[in-house]
C-alpha positions as a printed Julia matrix, in Angstrom:
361×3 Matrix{Float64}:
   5.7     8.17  -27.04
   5.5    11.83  -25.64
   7.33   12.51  -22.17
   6.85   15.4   -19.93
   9.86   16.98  -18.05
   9.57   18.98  -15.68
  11.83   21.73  -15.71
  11.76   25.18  -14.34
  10.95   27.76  -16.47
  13.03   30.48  -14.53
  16.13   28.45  -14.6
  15.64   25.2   -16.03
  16.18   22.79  -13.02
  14.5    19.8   -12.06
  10.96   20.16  -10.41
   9.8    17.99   -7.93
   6.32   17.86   -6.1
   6.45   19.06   -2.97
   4.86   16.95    0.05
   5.22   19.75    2.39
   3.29   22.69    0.32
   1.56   20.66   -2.0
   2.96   22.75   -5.56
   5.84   22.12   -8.45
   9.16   23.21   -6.72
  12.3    24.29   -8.01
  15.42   23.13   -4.96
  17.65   25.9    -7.27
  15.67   29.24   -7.41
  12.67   28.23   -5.4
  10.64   28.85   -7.9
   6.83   27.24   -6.52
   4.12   26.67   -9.07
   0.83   25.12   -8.7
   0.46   21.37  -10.61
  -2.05   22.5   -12.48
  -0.94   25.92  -13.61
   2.83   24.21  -14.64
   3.66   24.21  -18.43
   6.26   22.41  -19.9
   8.7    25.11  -21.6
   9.88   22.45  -23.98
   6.64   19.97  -24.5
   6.46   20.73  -28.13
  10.2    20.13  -28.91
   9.91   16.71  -26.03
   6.88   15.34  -28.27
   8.73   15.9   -31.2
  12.0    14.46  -29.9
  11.0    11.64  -27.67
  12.15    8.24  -28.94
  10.79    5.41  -26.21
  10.9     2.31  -28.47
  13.32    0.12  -27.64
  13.83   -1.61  -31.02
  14.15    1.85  -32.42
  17.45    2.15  -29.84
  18.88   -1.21  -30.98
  18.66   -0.16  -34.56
  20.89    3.19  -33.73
  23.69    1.16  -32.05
  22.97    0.83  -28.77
  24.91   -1.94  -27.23
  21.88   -3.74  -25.84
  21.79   -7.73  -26.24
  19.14   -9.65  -27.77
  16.76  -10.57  -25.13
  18.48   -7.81  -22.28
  15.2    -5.5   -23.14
  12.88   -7.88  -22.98
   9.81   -6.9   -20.72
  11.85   -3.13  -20.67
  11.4    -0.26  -22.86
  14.52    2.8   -23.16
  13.76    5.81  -23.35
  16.06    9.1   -23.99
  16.26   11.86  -21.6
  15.58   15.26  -24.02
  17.7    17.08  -21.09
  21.23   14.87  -21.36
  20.45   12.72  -23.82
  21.19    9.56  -21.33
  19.03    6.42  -21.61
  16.62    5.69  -19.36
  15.49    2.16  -19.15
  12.46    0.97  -17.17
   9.78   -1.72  -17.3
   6.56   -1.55  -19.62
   3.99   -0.36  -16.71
   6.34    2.46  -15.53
   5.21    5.76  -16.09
   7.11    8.52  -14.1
  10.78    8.15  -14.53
  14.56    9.85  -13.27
  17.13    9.99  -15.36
  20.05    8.18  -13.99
  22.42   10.67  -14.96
  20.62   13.89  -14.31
  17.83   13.71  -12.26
  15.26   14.98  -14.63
  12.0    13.92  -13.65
   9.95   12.43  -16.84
   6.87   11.4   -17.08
   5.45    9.27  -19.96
   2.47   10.91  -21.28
   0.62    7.86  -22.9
   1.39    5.36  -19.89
  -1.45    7.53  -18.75
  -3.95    8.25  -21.34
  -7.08    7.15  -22.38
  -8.33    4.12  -21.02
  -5.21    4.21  -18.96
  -5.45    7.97  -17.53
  -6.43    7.38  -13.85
  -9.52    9.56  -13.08
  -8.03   10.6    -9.34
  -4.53   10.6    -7.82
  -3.98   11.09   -3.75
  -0.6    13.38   -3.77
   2.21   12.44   -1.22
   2.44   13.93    2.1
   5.47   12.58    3.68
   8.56   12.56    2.09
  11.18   10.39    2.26
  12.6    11.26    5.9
   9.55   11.0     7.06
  10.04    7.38    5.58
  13.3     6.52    7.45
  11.73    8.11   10.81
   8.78    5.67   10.33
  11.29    2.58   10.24
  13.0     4.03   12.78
  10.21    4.22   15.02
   9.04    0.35   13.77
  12.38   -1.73   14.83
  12.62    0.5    17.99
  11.92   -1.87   21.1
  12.25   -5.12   19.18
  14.67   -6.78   20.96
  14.96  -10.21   19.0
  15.09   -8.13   16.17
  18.86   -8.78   14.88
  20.83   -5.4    15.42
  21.49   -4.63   11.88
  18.03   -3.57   11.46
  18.34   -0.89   13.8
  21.15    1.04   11.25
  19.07    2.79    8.68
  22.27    2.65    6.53
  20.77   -0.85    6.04
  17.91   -0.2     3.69
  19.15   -1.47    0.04
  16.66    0.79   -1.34
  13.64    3.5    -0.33
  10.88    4.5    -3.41
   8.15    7.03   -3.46
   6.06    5.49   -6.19
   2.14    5.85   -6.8
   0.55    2.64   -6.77
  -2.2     2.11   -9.58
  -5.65    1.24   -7.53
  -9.36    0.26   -8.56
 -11.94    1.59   -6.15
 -15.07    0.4    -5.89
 -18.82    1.83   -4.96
 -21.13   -1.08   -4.63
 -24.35   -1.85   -2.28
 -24.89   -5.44   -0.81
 -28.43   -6.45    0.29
 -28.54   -9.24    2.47
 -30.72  -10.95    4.68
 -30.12  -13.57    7.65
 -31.45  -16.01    9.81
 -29.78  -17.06   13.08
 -30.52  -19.81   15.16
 -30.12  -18.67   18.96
 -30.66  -19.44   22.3
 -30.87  -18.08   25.78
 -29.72  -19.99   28.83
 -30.9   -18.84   32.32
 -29.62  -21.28   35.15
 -30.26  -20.83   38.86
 -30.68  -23.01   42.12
 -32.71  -23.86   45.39
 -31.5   -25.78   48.17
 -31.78  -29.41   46.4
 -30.91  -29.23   43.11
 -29.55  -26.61   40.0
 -31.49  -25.38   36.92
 -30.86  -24.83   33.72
 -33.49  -23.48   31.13
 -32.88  -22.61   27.28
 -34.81  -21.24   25.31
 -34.93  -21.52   21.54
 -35.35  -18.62   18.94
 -35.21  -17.92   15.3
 -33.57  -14.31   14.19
 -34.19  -12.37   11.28
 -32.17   -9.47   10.03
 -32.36   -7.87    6.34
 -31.08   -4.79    5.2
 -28.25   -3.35    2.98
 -24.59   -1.69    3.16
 -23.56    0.98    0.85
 -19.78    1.27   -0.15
 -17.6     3.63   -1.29
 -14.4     3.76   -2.97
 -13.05    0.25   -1.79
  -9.75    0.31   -2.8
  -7.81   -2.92   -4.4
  -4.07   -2.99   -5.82
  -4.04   -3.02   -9.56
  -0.12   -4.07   -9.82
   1.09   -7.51   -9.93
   4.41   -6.58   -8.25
   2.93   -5.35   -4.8
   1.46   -8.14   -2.24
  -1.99   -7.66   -1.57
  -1.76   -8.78    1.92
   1.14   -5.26    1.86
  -1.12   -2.93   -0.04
  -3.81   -4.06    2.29
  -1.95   -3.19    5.78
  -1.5     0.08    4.91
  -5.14    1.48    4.86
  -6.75    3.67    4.57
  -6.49    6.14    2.58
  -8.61    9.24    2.39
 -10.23    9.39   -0.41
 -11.79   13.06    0.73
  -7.74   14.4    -0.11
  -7.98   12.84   -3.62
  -7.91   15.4    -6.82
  -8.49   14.92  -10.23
  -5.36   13.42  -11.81
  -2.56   15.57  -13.65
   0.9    14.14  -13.68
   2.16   16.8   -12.31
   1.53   15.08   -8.75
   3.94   12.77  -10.24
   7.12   14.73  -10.42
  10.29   13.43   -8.42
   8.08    9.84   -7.44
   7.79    6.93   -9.76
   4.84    6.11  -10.45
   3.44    2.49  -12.48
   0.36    2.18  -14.81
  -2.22   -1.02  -14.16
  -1.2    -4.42  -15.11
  -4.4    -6.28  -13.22
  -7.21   -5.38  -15.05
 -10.6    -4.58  -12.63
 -12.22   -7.37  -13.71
  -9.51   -9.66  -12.09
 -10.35   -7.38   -8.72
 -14.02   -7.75   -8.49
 -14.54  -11.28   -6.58
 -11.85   -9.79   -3.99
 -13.52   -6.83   -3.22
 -16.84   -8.65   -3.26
 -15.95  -11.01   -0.76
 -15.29   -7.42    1.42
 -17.86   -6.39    1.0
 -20.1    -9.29    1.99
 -17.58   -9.72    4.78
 -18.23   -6.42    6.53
 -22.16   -6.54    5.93
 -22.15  -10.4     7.8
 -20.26   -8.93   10.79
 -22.15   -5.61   10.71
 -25.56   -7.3    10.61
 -24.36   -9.92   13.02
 -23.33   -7.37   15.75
 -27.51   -5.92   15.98
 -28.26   -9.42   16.96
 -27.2    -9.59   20.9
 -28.59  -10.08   24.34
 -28.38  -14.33   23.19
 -26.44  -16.45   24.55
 -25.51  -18.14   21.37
 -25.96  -17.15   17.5
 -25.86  -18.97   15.01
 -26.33  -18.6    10.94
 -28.84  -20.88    9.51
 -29.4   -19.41    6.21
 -28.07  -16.4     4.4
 -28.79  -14.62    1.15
 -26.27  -11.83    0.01
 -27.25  -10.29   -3.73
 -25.45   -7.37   -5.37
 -27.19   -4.59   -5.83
 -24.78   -2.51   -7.52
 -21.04   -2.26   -8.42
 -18.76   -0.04  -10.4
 -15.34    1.1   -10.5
 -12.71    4.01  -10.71
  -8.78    4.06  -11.1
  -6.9     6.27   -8.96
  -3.2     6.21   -8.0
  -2.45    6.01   -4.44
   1.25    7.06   -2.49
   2.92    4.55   -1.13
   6.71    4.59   -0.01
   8.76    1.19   -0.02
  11.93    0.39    1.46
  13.97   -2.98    0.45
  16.4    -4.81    2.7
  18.11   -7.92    2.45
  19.49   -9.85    5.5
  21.07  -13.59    5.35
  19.9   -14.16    1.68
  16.15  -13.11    1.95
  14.42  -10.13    1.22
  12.4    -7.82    3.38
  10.02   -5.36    2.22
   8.36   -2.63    4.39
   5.86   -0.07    2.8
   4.49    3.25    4.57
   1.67    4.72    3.56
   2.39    8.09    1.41
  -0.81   10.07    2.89
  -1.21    8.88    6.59
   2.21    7.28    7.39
   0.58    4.23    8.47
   4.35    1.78    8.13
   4.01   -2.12    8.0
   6.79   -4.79    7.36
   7.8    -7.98    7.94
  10.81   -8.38   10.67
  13.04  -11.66   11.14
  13.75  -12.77   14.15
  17.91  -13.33   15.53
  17.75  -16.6    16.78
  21.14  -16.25   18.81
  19.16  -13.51   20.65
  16.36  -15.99   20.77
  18.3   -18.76   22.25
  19.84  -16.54   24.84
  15.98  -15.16   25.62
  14.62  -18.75   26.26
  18.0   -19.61   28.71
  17.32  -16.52   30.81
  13.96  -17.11   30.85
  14.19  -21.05   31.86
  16.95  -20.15   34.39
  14.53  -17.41   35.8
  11.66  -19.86   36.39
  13.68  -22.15   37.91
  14.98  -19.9    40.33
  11.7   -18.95   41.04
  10.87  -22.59   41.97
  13.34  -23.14   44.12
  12.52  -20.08   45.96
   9.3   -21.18   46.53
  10.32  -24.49   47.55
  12.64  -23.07   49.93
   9.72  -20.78   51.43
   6.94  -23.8    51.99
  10.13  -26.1    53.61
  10.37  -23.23   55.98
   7.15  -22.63   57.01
């Protein structure tokens, strides 16, 4: 396998993307190049050089067990030489013991190169401020939370995504009514009236997005939208520099009754919300047909942060573009305890007062 580092080519330091301005950026001699203008200095001699078969490590006396690389594949950094392990869908890489970003060339190619790639605009402070902001106010939230020091661990990593263009015709009937009700000086009315409702039309959609790795929750991935697409360019690893960054492991086809079911979802509630001025609606047939459906892969920036607290695992994820955060909290159930005492002490008190006020009067 080929890897792309990306050095600088004025002094040969590690190159990261840069959220802020967008280019290739060297931290040493601030050297700034656009991602697509960068060249590897060295691509010829890192194609030639680039070893990323595991077996092929084992057989030059690596000290890896049977069985440890299972699932993992090692690859050697051409700038130190240091091994670099990582799982089978990951495709941008830092060494360990250098930093050098690396990117492996054929985790994106062919069938596998995504056609678009939205580049990150927050960075990783941007990150921690986010978290910050979430866990500010939460009261029941137990106080380690608060301590950013907390975090176990904070990624910048490219999620692989299929988006979708489709169009969904449908057509409904409703069942609804009107009730008018009024009254004269012996008795109330009520009249209802009966109607049948008939809507048809169809939705056009673009770019639907859907998670394409089995390690991210879907319900996660979901939270964070959107994205916008309109800040998506055509892909070039380059983008990838200084983020990790994981190749498909769903394949579309696995995607397409999920996204479907969106689909048909939104087109039911939009067609549903023209029917009004009834009192109620109600479907009595329906008749949703496809009328067309295809797909793209893009990679979309998403920052994670791990924490751990009493034995279980919390993950938060901010979205890369927008900085839309989400997460999952616990709840500190001394705090909790201590909430519902005040609280029941607070009602009572309250009772009594009134009590005391009617005895008064």
């Amino acid at each position: 396998m080929g890897l792309t580092e990306y050095e600088c080519p004025a002094c040969g330091g590690v190159m990261n993307f840069d959220t802020k301005n967008q280019m290739l950026s060297c931290p040493f001699c601030d050297t700034k190049i656009k991602v697509q203008d960068y060249v590897a200095p060295r691509q010829e001699e890192q194609d030639k050089d680039a070893k990323a078969d595991s077996n092929e490590w084992l057989s030059e006396g690596t000290e890896w067990k049977p069985g440890e690389t299972d699932g993992m594949v090692v690859y050697s950094c051409q700038s130190c030489g240091g091994e670099i392990v990582a799982s089978e869908n990951e495709g941008s890489l830092t060494c360990p013991f250098c930093s050098n970003n690396v990117v492996v060339k054929e985790k994106f190619s062919g069938d596998l190169r995504p056609d678009y790639v939205i580049p990150f605009k927050k960075d990783k402070q941007d990150a921690m401020d986010a978290y910050s902001g979430y866990v500010k106010g939460k009261f029941l939230l137990p106080k380690v939370f608060f301590e950013q020091n907390h975090i176990d661990k904070i990624r910048g990593i490219y999620i692989p995504y299929w988006l979708y263009d489709g169009k969904i015709n449908a057509s409904y009937r409703y069942n609804a009514t009107k009730v008018r009700t009024w009254s004269d000086s012996d008795y109330n009315y009520t009249e209802t009236s009966f109607f049948e409702v008939d809507r048809a039309g169809s939705e056009s959609f673009s770019h639907v997005p859907h998670d394409a790795s089995k390690e991210m929750p879907d319900d996660l991935m979901e939270s964070i939208e959107p994205f916008d697409f309109k800040e998506a360019v055509p892909f070039n690893s380059g983008y990838l520099a200084g983020f990790l960054a994981n190749r498909y492991d769903i394949n579309a086809e696995e995607t397409k009754t999920h996204i479907l079911d969106r689909m048909k979802h939104t087109v039911e509630n939009d067609i549903r919300n023209t029917v009004t001025g009834y009192s109620t609606v109600n479907i009595a047939s329906k008749d949703q047909t496809i009328g067309s459906l295809s797909h793209q892969y893009a990679l979309y920036p998403v920052w994670l942060l791990n924490t751990s607290w009493n034995g279980n695992n919390y993950l938060f994820a901010m979205n890369g573009q927008n900085g839309k955060f989400v997460g999952n909290l616990p709840v500190d159930k001394v705090k909790a305890f201590f909430l519902y005492i005040l609280s029941a002490l607070g009602f009572t008190a309250l009772a009594v007062i009134v009590c005391l006020i009617i005895i008064s009067m």
